[in-house]
C-alpha positions as CSV (number, residue, x, y, z in Angstrom):
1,X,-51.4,5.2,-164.8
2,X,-52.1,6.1,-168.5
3,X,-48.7,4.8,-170.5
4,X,-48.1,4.4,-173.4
5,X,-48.5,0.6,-175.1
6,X,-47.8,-1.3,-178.1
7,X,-49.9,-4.2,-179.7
8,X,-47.8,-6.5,-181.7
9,X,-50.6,-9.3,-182.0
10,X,-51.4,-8.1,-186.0
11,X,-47.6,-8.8,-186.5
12,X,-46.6,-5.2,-186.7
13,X,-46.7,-3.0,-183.3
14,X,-49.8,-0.6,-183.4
15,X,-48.9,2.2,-180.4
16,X,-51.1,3.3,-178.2
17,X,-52.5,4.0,-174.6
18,X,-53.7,2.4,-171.8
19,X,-53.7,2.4,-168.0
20,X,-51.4,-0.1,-166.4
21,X,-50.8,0.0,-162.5
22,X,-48.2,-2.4,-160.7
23,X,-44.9,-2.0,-159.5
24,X,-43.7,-1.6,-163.0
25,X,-45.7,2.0,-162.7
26,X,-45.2,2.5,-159.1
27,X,-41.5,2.1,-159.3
28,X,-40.4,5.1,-161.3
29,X,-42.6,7.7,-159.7
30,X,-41.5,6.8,-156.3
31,X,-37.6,7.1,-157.5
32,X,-38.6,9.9,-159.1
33,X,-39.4,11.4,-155.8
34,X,-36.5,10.1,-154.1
35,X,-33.9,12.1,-156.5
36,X,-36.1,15.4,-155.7
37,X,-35.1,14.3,-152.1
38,X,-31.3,13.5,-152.6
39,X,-30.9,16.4,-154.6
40,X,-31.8,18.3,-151.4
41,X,-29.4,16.2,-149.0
42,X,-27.7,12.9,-148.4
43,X,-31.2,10.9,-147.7
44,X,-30.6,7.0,-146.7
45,X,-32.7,3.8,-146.5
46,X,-32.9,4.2,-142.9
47,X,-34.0,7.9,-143.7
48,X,-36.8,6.5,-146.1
49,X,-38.2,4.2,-143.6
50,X,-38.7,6.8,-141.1
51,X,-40.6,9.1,-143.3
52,X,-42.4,6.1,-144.5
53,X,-43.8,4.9,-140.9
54,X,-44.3,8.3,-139.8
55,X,-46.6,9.8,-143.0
56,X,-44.3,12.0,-144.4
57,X,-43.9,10.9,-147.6
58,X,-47.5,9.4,-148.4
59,X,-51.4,10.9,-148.5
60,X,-53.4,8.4,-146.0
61,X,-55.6,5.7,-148.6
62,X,-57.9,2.8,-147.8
63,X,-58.1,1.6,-144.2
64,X,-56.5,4.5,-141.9
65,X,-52.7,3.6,-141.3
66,X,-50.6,0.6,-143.4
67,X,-53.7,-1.8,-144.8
68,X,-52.1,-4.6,-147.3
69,X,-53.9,-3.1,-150.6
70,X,-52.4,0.6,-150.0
71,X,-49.3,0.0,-148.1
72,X,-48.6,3.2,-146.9
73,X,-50.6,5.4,-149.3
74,X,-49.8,7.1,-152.5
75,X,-46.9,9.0,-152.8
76,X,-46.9,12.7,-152.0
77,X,-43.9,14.6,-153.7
78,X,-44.7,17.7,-152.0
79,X,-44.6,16.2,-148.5
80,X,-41.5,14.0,-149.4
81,X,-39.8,17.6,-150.4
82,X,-40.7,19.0,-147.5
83,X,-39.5,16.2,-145.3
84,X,-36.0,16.5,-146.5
85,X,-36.1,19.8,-146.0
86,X,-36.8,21.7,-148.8
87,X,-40.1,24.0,-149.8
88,X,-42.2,22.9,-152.7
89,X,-43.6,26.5,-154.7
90,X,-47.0,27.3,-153.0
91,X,-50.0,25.4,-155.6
92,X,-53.5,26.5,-156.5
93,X,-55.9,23.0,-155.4
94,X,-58.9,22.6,-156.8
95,X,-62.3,20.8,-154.5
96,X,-63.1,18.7,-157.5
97,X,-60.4,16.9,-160.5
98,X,-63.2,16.6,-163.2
99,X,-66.5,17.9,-163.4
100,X,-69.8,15.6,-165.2
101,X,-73.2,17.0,-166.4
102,X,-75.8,15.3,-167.4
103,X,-78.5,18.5,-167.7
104,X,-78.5,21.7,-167.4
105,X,-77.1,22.4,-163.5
106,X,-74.7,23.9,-161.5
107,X,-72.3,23.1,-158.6
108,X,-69.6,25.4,-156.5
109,X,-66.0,24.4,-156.4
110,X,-63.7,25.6,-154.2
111,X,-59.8,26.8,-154.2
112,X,-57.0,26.3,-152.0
113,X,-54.9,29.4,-152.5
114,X,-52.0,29.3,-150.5
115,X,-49.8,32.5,-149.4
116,X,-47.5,33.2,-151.9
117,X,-49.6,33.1,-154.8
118,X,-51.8,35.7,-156.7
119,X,-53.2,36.9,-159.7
120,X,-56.3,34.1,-159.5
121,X,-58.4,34.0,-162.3
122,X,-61.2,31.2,-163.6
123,X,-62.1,30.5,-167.5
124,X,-64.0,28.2,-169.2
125,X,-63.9,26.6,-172.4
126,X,-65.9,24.4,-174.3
127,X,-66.3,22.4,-178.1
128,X,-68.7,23.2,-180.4
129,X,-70.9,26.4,-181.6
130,X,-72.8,26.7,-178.4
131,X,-71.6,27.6,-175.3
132,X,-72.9,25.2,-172.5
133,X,-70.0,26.0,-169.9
134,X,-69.4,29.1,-167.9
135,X,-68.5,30.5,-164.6
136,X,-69.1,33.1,-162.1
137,X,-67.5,34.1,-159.1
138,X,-70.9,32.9,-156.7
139,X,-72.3,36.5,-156.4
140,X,-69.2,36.6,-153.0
141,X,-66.1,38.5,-154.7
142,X,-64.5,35.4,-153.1
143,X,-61.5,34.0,-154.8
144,X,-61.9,30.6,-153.5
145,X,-65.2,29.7,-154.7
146,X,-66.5,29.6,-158.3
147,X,-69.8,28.5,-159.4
148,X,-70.1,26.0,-162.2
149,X,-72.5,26.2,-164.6
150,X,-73.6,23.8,-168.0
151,X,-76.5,25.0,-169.7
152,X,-78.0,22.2,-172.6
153,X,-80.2,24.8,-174.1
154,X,-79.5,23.5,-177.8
155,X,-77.9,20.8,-177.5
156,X,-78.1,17.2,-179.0
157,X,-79.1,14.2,-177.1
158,X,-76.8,11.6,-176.7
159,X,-73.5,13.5,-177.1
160,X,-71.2,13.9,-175.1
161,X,-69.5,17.4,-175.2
162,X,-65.7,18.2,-173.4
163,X,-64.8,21.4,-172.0
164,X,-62.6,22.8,-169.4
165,X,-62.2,25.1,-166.0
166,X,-59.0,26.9,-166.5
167,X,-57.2,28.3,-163.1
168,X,-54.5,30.9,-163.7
169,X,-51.9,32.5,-161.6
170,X,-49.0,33.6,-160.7
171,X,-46.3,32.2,-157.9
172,X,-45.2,35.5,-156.7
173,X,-41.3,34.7,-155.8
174,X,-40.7,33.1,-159.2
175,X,-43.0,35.2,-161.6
176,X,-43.8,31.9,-162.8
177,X,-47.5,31.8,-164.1
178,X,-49.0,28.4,-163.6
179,X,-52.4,27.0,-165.0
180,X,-54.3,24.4,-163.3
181,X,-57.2,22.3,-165.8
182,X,-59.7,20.8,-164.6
183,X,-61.9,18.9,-166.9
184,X,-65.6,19.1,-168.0
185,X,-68.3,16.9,-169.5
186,X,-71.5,17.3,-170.6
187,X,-73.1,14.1,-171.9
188,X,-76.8,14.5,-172.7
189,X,-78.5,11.3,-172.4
190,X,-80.8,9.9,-175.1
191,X,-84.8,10.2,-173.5
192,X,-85.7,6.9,-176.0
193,X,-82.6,4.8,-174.8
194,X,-82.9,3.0,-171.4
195,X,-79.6,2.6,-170.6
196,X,-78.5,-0.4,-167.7
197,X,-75.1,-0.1,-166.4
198,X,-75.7,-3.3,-163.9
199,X,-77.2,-3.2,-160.1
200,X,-76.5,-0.3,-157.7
201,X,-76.0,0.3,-154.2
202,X,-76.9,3.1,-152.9
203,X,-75.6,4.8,-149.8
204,X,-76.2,7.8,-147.4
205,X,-72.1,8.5,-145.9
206,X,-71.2,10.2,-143.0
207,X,-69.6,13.7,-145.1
208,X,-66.5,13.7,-141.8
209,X,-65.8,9.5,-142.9
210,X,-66.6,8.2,-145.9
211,X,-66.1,4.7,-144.1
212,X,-69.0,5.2,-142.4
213,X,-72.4,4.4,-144.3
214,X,-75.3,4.2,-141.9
215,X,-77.3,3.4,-144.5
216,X,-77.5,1.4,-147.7
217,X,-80.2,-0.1,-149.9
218,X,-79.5,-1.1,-154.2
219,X,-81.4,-0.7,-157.1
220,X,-81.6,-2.1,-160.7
221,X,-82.5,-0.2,-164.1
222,X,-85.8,0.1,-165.5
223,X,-86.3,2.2,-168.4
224,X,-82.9,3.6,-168.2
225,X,-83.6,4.7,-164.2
226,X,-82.9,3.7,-160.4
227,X,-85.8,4.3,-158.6
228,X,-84.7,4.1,-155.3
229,X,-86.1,5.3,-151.2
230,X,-84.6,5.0,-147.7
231,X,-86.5,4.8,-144.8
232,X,-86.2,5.5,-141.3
233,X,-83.4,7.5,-141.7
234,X,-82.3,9.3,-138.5
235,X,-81.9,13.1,-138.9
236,X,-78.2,14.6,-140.1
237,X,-76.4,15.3,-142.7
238,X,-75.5,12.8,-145.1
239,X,-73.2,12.3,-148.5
240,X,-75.9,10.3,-150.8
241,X,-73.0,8.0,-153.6
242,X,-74.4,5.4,-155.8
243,X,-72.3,2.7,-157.7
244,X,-71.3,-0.8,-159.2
245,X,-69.2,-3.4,-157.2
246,X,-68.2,-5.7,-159.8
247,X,-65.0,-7.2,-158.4
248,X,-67.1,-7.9,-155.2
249,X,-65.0,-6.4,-153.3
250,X,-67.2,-4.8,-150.9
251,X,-66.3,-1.4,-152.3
252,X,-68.0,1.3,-155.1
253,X,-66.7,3.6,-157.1
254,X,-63.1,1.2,-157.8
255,X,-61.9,2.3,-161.3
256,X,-63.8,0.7,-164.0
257,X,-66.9,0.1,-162.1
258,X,-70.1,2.6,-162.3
259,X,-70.4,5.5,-159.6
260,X,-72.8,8.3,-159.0
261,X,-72.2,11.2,-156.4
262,X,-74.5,13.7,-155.6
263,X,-75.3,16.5,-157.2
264,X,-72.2,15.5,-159.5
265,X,-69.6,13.4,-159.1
266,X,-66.4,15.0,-157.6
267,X,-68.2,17.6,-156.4
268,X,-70.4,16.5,-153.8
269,X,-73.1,18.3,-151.8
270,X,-74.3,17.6,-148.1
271,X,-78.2,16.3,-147.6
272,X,-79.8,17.4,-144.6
273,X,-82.1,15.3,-143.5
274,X,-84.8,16.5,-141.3
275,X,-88.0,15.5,-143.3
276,X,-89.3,13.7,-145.6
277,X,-87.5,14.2,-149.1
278,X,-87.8,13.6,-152.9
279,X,-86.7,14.2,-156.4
280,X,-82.7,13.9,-155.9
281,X,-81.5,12.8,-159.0
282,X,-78.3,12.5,-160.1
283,X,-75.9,10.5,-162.7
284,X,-74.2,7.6,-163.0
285,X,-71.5,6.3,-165.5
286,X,-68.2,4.0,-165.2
287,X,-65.0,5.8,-162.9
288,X,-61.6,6.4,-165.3
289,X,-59.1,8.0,-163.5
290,X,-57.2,9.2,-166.8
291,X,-57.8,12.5,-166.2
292,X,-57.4,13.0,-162.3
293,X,-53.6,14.4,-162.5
294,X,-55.2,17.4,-164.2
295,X,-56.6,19.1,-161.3
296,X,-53.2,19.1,-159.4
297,X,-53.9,16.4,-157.4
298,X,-56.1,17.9,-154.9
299,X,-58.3,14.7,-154.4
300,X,-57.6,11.6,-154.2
301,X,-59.4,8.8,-155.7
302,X,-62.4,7.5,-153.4
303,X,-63.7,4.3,-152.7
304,X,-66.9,3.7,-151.0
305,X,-67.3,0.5,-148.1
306,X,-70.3,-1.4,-148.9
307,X,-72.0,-2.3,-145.1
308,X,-73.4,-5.9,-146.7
309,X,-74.2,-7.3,-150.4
């Protein structure tokens, strides 16, 4: 969790942020949701437990079931309202909780609009004198898809530029208008640097279970690129995720560690594979979940199995 943090080593306390996890953050956002439940009803420890065991007040993380790094899962207020019996206000979710660029490119993300909500529209917003970000509606008239586009025409190598997908509508019994923000980056990299951001492994997924990977080879940088190939790969369709395992943990993509997901990250695109192909590229860069809670929490935070190191 991003809190806030004071430094008191100078002598005098200099405040700022910094992402802290433990039971010291866990702890208040879990009572948090358990006064949303007791203001509903009279909800015991006994009551807790049940919901606990039986997924009703969790999202399913890590190893399906109770594993001992995720416990149950992360805490769901929605479905912990729910459970005691009330009815959270219907919510906009968005496919993908930030959005990277590295070129000039596109990608599609899609909306869950549940009943009870109307009035969608989709903005974009960017900083600086060009505008790199828009969006269109993916030539379908559709609602729940948007098409995502950064254009670098113009733009100077090596920055990185922010910008922002604004959702905004309307929960019809309330009147209340509501605005979901999901975040955007552009970061042009530098052609004359040769960036390393340590050894990669590379992995086609199954795209039904990430915890399957049928296939996996690594990579290090040269001249700021992974050259990489599979071979024999038996025809399907595959997720292709790249990334750093630095805690050798057997996992990619933990926070603080380098991941890559193709075409870009949080918005991933199937590869069918039924021949012979080349030229997917795609970025990588080091995972901060500071900015997840922005896109309503419509994906949680993944983590990739490694098969071997």
């Amino acid at each position: 969790m991003l809190s806030t943090w004071g430094n008191d080593s100078s002598g005098s306390v200099q405040f700022a942020y910094s992402q802290m996890q433990g039971t010291s953050m866990a702890s208040p956002h879990v009572a948090g949701v358990f006064a949303l439940m007791e203001s509903l009803r009279d909800v015991t420890p006994s009551d807790i437990d049940s919901y606990l065991t039986n997924g009703e007040l969790t999202v399913d993380i890590g190893a399906t079931g109770r594993d001992d790094i995720y416990g149950y899962g992360l805490i769901d207020a929605a479905k912990a309202v729910t459970a005691a019996g009330g009815s959270p206000p219907p919510v906009v979710k968005a496919s993908a909780n930030n959005l990277k660029f590295t070129n000039t490119s596109s990608t599609v993300i899609s909306l869950s609009i549940p009943s009870g909500v109307s009035g969608v529209t989709v903005s974009t917003s960017a900083s600086g004198d060009v505008v790199w970000l828009s969006v269109d509606d993916n030539g379908d008239l559709d609602d729940s898809t948007y098409r995502i586009s950064a254009d670098a025409t113009g733009l100077d190598v090596g920055v990185s530029y922010p910008g922002e997908i604004t959702v905004d509508y309307v929960i019809d019994e309330s009147s209340k208008a509501v605005k979901l923000s999901i975040p955007a980056t552009l970061t042009l990299a530098d052609p004359n640097a040769k960036p390393d951001a340590g050894k990669h492994y590379i992995l086609l997924v199954n795209p039904e279970d990430i915890s399957d990977v049928p296939y996996q080879i690594s990579a290090t940088a040269s001249d700021g690129v992974y050259n990489f190939a599979f071979s024999g790969v038996e025809a399907g369709t595959y997720l292709l995720v790249a990334g750093t395992d630095l805690d050798n943990d057997g996992k990619i993509c933990d926070s603080g560690e380098a991941c890559a997901e193709y075409p870009v990250r949080n918005a991933l695109e199937t590869i069918v594979v039924n021949e012979s192909k080349s030229g997917l590229s795609f970025a990588t860069g080091f995972q901060s979940d500071i900015s997840s809670a922005g896109a309503g929490g419509s994906q949680a935070h993944k983590e990739y199995r490694l098969l071997n190191k």
